[in-house]
N, C-alpha and C positions, 0 to 999 in steps of 0.2 A: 421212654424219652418224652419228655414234656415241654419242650424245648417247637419255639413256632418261628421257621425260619420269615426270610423277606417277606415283606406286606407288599402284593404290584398295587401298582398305582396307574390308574388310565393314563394315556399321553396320546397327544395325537401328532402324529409323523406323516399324516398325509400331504402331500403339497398337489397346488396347482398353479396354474400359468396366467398371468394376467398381460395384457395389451398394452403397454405405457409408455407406448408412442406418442411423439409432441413435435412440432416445427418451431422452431426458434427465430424468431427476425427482428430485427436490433441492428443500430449503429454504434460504431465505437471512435473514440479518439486512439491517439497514443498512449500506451501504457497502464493504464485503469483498469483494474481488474473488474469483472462483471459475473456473474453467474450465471449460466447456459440452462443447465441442468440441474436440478433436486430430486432427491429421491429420498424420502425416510426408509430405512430396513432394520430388520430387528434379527437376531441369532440364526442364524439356517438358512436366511433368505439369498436367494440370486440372484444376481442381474445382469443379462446380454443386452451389450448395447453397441447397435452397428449408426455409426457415424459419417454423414454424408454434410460438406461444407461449401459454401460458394461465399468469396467475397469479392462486393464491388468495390472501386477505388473512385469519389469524386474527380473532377476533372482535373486535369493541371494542362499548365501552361506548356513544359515541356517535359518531355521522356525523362525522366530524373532516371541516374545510377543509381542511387538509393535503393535499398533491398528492404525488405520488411517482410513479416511474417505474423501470422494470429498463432498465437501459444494457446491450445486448452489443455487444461491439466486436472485430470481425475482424480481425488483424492476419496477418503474415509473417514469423519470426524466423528467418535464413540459419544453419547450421549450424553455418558459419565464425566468428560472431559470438560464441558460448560458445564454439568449442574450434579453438581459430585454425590446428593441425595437423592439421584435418581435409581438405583436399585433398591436404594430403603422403601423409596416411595411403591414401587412395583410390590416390593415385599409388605409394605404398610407394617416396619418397624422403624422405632425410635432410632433420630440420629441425634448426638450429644456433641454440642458445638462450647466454645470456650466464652459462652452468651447463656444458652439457653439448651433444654431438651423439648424437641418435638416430632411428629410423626408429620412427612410434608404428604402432601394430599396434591400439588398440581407441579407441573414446569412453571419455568420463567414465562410471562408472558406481557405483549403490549397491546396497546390501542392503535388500529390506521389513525388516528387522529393527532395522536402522538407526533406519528412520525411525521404526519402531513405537518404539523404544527414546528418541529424540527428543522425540515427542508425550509420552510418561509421563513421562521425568523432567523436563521442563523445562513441559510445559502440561498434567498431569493432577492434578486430586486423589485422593491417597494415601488407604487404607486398609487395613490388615493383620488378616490372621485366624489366629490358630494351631489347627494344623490337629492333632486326638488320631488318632494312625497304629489304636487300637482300635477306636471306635466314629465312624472318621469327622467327627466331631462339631466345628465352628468356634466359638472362644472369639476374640471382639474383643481387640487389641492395641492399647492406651493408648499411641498416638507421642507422639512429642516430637521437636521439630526436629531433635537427632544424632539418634534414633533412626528417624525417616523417614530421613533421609539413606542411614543406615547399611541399613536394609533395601532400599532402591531398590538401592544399590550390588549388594548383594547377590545380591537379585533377577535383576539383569542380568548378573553374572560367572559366574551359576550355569545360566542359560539356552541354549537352543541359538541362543546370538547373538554374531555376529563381531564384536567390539570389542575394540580392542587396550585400551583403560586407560578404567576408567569414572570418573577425575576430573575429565571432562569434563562431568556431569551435576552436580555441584553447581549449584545454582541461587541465587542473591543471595539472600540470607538465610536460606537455608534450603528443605528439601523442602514442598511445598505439601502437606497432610493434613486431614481432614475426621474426627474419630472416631465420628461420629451417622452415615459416607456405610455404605449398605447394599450387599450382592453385586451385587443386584439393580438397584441404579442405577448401576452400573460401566461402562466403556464397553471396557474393556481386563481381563481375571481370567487370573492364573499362578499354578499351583502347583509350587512348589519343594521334592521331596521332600530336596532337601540343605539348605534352611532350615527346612524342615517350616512354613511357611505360605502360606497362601492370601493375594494381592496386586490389591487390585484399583484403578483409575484409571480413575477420571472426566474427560472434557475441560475442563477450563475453558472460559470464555467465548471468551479469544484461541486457547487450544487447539482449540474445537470449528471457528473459521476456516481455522485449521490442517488441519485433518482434513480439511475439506472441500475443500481445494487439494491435496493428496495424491492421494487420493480420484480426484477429477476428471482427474485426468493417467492414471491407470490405477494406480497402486500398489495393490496388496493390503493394505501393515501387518501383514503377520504376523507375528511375532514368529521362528516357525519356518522361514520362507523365509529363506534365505541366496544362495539363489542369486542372482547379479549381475544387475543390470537396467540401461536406460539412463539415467544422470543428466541427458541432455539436455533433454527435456521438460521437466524442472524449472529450470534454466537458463533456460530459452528465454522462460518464463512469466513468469519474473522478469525478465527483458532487455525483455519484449512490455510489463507492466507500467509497468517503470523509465521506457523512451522515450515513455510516452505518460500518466503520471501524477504521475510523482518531481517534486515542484518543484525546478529545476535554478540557484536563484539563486545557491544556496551549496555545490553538490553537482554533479560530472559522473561518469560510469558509472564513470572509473577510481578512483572514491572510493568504491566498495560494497563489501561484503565478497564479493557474486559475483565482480566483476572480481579481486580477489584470489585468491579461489579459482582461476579460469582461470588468473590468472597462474602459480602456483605449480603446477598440473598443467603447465601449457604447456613453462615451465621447466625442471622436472625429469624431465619422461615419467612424473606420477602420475597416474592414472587411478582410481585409488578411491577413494572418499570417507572411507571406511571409514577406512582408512591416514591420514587426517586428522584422526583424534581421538587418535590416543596420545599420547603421550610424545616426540614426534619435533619437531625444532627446528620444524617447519611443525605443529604438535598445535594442536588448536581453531580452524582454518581452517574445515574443515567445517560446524562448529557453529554457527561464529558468521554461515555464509552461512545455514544451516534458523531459527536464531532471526531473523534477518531477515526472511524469510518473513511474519512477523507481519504486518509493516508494508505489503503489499500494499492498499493503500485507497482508495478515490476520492479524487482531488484536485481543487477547485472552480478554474476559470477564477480570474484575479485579482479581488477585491473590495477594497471602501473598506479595509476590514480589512488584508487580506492581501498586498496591494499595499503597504503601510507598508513605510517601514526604518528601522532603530533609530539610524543615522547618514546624512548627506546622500547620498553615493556610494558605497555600500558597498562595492561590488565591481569600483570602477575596479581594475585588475591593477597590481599594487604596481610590478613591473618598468616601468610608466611613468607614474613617480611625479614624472623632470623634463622637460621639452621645455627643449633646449640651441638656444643662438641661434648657431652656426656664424659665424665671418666671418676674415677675416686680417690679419694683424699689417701694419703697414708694410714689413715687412723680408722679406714674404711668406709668413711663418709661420701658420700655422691654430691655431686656438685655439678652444673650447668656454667658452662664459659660461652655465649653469644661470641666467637670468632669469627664469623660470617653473618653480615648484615644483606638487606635489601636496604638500599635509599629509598623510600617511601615518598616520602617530607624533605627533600633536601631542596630548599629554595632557593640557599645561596650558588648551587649551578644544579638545574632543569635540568641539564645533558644527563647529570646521573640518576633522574627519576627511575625508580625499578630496577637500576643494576646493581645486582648481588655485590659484594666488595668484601673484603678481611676488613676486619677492625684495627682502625689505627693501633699502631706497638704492639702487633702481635708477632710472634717469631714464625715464618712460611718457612711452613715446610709441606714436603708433596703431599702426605696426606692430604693438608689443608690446602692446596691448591687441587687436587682431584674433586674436593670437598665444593670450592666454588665454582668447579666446574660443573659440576652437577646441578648445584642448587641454578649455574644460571640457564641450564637446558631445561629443567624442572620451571623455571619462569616463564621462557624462552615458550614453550609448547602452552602454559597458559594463555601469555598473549597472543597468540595466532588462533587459540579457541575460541577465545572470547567467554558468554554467557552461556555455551551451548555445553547441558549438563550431561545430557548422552553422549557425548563425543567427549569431553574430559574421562568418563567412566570408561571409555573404550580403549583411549588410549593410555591410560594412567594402569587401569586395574584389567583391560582388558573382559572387561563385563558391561551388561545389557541392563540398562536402566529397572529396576525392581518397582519403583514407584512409579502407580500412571500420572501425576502429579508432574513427573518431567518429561512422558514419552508425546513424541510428538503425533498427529492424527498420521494416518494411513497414506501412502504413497501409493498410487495407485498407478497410471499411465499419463505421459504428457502428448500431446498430437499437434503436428504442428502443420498448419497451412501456406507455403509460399503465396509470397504475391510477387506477379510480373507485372513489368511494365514496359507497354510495346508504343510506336511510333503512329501518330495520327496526322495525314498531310492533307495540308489544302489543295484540292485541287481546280479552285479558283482563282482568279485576284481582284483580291476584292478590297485592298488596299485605298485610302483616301489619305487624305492628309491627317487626320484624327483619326481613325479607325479604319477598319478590317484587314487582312492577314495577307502577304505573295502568294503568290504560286508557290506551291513549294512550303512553307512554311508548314512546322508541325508542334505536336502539343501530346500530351500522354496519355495514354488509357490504361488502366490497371486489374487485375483482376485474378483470383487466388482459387482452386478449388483441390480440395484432399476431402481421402474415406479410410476410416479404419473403426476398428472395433476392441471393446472391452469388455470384461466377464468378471464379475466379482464376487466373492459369497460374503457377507457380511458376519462378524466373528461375535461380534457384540451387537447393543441397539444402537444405531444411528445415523450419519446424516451421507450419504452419498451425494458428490458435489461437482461436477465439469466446472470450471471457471475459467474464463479467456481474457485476454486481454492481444493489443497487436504491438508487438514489438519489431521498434526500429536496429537494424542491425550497422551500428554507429561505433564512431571512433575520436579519437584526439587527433588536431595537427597544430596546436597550437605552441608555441615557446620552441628551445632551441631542443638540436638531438642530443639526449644525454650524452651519446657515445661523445661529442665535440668537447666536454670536460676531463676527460684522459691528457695530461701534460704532462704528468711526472713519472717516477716509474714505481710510485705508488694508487696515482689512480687511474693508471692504467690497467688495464687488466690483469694477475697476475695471480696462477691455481693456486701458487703458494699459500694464497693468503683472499683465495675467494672464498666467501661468506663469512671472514674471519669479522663478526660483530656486526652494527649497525651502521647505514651512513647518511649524512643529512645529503637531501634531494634538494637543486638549487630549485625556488620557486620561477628561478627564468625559464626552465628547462619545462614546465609545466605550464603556463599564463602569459598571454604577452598585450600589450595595450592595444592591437590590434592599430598599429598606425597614427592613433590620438591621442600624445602625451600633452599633459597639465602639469599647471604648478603644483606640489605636494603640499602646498598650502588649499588646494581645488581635494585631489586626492591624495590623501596620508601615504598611500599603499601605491603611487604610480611610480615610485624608484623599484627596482626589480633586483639591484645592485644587493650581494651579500644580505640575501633575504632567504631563507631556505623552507620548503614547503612541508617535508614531512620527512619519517624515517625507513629504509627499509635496507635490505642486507647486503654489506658491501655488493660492486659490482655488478646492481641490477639493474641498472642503465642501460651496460653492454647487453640486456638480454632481453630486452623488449626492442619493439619499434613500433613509430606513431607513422597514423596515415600523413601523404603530402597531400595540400591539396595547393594550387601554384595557377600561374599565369593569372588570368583576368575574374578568376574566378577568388581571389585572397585581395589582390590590391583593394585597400577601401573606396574607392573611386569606382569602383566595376562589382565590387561583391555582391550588390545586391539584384541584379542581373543574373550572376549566377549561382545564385547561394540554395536555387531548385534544384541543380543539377546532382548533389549529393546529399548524405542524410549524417555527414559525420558531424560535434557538435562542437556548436561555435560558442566559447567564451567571449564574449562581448564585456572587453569590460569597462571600455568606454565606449560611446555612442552619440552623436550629434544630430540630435531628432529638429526636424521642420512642423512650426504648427499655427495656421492661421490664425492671430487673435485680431477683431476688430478692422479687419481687410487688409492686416501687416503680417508677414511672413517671420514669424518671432523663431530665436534658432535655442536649442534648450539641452544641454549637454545631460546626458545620464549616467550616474559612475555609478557600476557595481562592485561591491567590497565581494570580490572572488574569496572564498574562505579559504584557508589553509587543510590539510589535513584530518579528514572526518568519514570515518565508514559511513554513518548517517545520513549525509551530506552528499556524498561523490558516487554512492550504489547505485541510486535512483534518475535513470539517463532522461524521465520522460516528466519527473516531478516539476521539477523548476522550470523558470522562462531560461532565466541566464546560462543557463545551459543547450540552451538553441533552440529557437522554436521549429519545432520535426512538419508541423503544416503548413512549412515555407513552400513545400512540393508542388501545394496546390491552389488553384484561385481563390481559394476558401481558406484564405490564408492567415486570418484574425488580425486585428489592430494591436496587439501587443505592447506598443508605444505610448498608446494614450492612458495609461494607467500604470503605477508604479506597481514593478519588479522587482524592487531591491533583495535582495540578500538576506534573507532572517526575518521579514515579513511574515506574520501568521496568518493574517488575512487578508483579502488582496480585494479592494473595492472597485466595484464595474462598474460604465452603466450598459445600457442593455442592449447596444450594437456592437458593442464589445462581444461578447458573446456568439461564439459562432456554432455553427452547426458541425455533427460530427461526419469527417470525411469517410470514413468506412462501414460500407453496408454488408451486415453479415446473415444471413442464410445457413442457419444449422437446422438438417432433418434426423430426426432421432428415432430410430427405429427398436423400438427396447420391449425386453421382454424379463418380466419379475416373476420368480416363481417363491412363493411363500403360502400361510396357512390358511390363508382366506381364499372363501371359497366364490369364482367368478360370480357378477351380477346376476347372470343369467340363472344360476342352481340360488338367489338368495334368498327368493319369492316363500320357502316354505313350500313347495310345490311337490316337492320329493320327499316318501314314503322310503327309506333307505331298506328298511326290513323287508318291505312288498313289491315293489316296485322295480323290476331290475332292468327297464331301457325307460328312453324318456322320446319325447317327441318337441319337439320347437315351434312355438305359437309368436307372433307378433304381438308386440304389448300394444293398445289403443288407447 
């Protein structure tokens, strides 16, 4: 027998225990997702992680009902999932793209400078000082939209920072700038002795969310660092995010500007982010996956709201638009008869967008009526999926997604921390005619703490991720009670004929001008009359309810008195703001176009202003007025007292222990004889 079985092959199976314990301290706003915790792991590895939480609440005025709580949510993002040559790479074999063949050699990765350079010109407020080269001495520089523009540029071509073409920094309408902002409220200060001025940037409000996603992953921001880092992390966070927040009716991953950015490294063997802002046919790739970024938010479960669609089936998939009736000719030939349509394209009536229908002068008969009842449950179940391709496979074929192309990252555990809030009383009086408080008089104190624990083995290589964010737990009480639209003894309730099809939702029943009607020549949209907001299944009126909120706390005359005392949200959709101009008390009406019907739009309880501002709670309650809000706004310009600090102080200790193939610090010195040597003794390093 000549025959030479298995060749073994060394492996090494040992593991050991490493200490990767860290405190986490950080503020947050409403809703912004941030990241607590990172951990890279690779196949085998483990991680015990016991979790201990304190959060404080800023002051307020009074004990608010308002409930809120910090969400953190543990996920598992594979490596392969942002950078899909990642096991070629490990292996150092050719991957063959529909571009080019190459063998990649590193991950994704960026410059601090980058992003330091990202946060300023696109989320900081601008201010400029020229700098006297004699006595030192800073004289304020009077911008103006080109000339913000023109110094940012500047600023950044002059800097030790690696960018190929900074036309990538313009920002839609222009550099944001503040000429009142001072050195000393800057969050960002360069001196440029080839400009000869002093530059400093403030975060905006969505800049300072920004910052603090950065931040959290480990980025430094320095301006002067150039040295490469990995862009995975940031990836992976956004991937962690996407699969567990993105509303996916109208959106799936390869619709983000991430997945395009993968694409396009994948494609071409680019690896720098960097390389993605020039001038290059691939230029503002990069840019436009970090201005993304923004949009990291809590998104709410479906509600009455948010659950609407602006047409009956919206997202039946066009490509089965007919169900064809198969059958054969006498002569034996097969032939296709389209009997049943989906309206697609039907413009001349919207109502019948997406409903399956028989083809005019066709003869019904049951089969064909079984036949469109099918295809319109077959649609019916598309539109309520939406883009989400694992849950069509589920439901449809009753299988588990096979490509990791569509599997979402790792669901790991969510931990949630309540916040209370208890009663603070004066017990002075210290009452004047302007100021201090009665006897008696009270104000809120807030304050959250939970522990628990998670364990995880990593299956593949990648990015283990906590991320928090503080969610307000809010509600609607605006517009009339659906159930009040029951008059007939059809839309009244009735089993016969519950869920039988779709029905339009009155937009009264949803939005109300809150007290301030104008001419519709002021607002287009302030008739409410046979205006209807969206679609959803007969009778779903009768099966929700909205919160009340009532007495002196709704009248517009009193609401803002007490608009602390709860956290549900306020559509405003008119407002009569007061605003000193020139020593005159000028009055300045604000109409917001509330939108109709939009998963996108109505998920996200803590994105938008017009949806209530949730830091009414507290004295630190932001200027919201002096800056436009409107409705569909992409970029919201500040100046820099706008900008408030975040009300929640959070305190995460993480007590974690990773057991993987490396071997502690302590054994890494080379100090051990593994053949000779079989105990060891412990010295102090000096």
């Amino acid at each position: 027998m000549l025959k030479i079985g298995n060749i073994s092959l060394g492996r090494n199976t040992k593991r050991y225990t490493h200490d990767m314990s860290a405190d986490n301290n950080t503020t947050m706003g409403f809703g912004f997702f941030q990241p607590l915790y990172t951990q890279l792991m690779f196949k085998g590895d483990k991680i015990s992680l016991s979790m201990r939480q304190l959060v404080r609440l800023a002051p307020m005025p009074v004990p608010t009902f308002g409930r809120m709580k910090v969400l953190n949510h543990a996920v598992f993002v594979p490596i392969s999932d942002v950078y899909p040559a990642f096991d070629a790479m490990l292996a150092k074999v050719n991957v063959h793209t529909s571009t080019k063949t190459y063998i990649p050699t590193e991950l994704p990765k960026v410059t601090n400078s980058l992003l330091c350079a990202h946060l300023c010109s696109w989320h900081g407020i601008m201010a400029s000082w020229v700098l006297d080269a004699t006595n030192y001495a800073l004289t304020r520089e009077e911008l103006t939209d080109a000339t913000a523009a023109t110094r940012s540029a500047e600023l950044f071509n002059s800097a030790d920072c690696d960018i190929a073409d900074m036309t990538t920094w313009t920002t839609n309408g222009g550099q944001q700038f503040d000429n009142t902002l001072e050195i000393d409220g800057c969050d960002f200060v360069f001196y440029s002795p080839t400009i000869k001025r002093v530059i400093g940037f403030k975060m905006s409000t969505e800049g300072k969310k920004v910052y603090s996603l950065l931040r959290g992953l480990g980025y430094s921001l320095e301006m002067a660092n150039n040295n490469y880092v990995s862009a995975v992390p940031l990836l992976s966070f956004y991937k962690a995010w996407f699969d567990n927040y993105a509303p996916k009716r109208n959106l799936t991953w390869s619709n983000t500007t991430a997945y395009e950015l993968i694409n396009v490294m994948y494609d071409n063997n680019i690896t720098s982010l960097n390389l993605l802002f020039g001038s290059s046919s691939y230029s503002r790739v990069g840019f436009k996956f970090l201005k993304s970024l923004a949009d990291c938010y809590y998104s709410e479960s479906p509600d009455y709201y948010s659950a609407q669609t602006r047409m009956p089936l919206s997202n039946g998939d066009v490509s089965d638009n007919t169900l064809s009736a198969p059958y054969y000719n006498p002569d034996g030939s097969s032939t296709n008869d389209e009997l049943i349509m989906q309206s697609v394209n039907n413009a001349t009536d919207p109502k019948k967008l997406g409903n399956p229908y028989i083809k005019p002068n066709t003869a019904i008969t049951l089969p064909l009526l079984h036949s469109l009842q099918r295809l319109s449950r077959f649609v019916a179940k598309d539109s309520v999926i939406g883009q989400r391709v694992s849950t069509w496979l589920r439901v449809h074929f009753g299988s588990d997604v096979s490509n990791d192309f569509f599997k979402d990252s790792y669901d790991i555990k969510k931990i949630e921390t309540n916040c209370s809030v208890n009663d603070v009383y004066s017990t002075a009086d210290t009452a004047t005619t302007d100021s201090g408080e009665y006897l008696g008089a009270y104000a809120g104190k807030g304050l959250g703490f939970a522990e628990d624990k998670v364990q995880y083995d990593a299956p593949v290589p990648g990015y283990f991720i906590i991320m928090s964010c503080v969610v307000p737990r809010t509600s609607y009480y605006q517009g009339d009670d659906p159930a009040l639209y029951g008059l007939t003894r059809y839309t009244l309730p009735t089993p016969d004929f519950d869920a039988l099809g779709l029905e339009l939702t009155p937009f009264s029943c949803m939005v109300d001008n809150n007290g301030i009607n104008v001419s519709s020549s002021v607002d287009p949209n302030n008739k409410l009359t046979a205006k209807s907001f969206g679609y959803m299944p007969r009778y779903s009126g009768f099966k929700v309810k909205k919160d009340i909120v009532n007495g002196d706390m709704v009248r517009p005359s009193t609401i803002d008195s007490y608009s602390a005392y709860h956290l549900d949200k306020m559509l405003l959709k008119h407002q009569f703001l007061t605003k000193e101009v020139d020593g005159n008390l000028k009055c300045i009406l604000n109409v917001n176009d509330i939108p109709q019907a939009d998963i996108d739009t109505w998920s996200y309880p803590t994105k938008r202003i017009w949806l209530g501002n949730f830091n009414r709670i507290f004295y630190n309650a932001g200027n919201t007025a002096s800056f436009d809000h409107m409705v569909g706004d992409e970029h919201i310009f500040e100046k820099a007292l706008d900008v408030i600090d975040d009300n929640f102080i959070v305190q995460s200790v993480f007590d974690v222990r990773l057991t993987n193939q490396l071997k502690p610090i302590k054994d890494s010195y080379d100090t051990f004889e593994e053949e000779t040597d079989n105990t060891d003794i412990n010295v102090r390093t000096e």
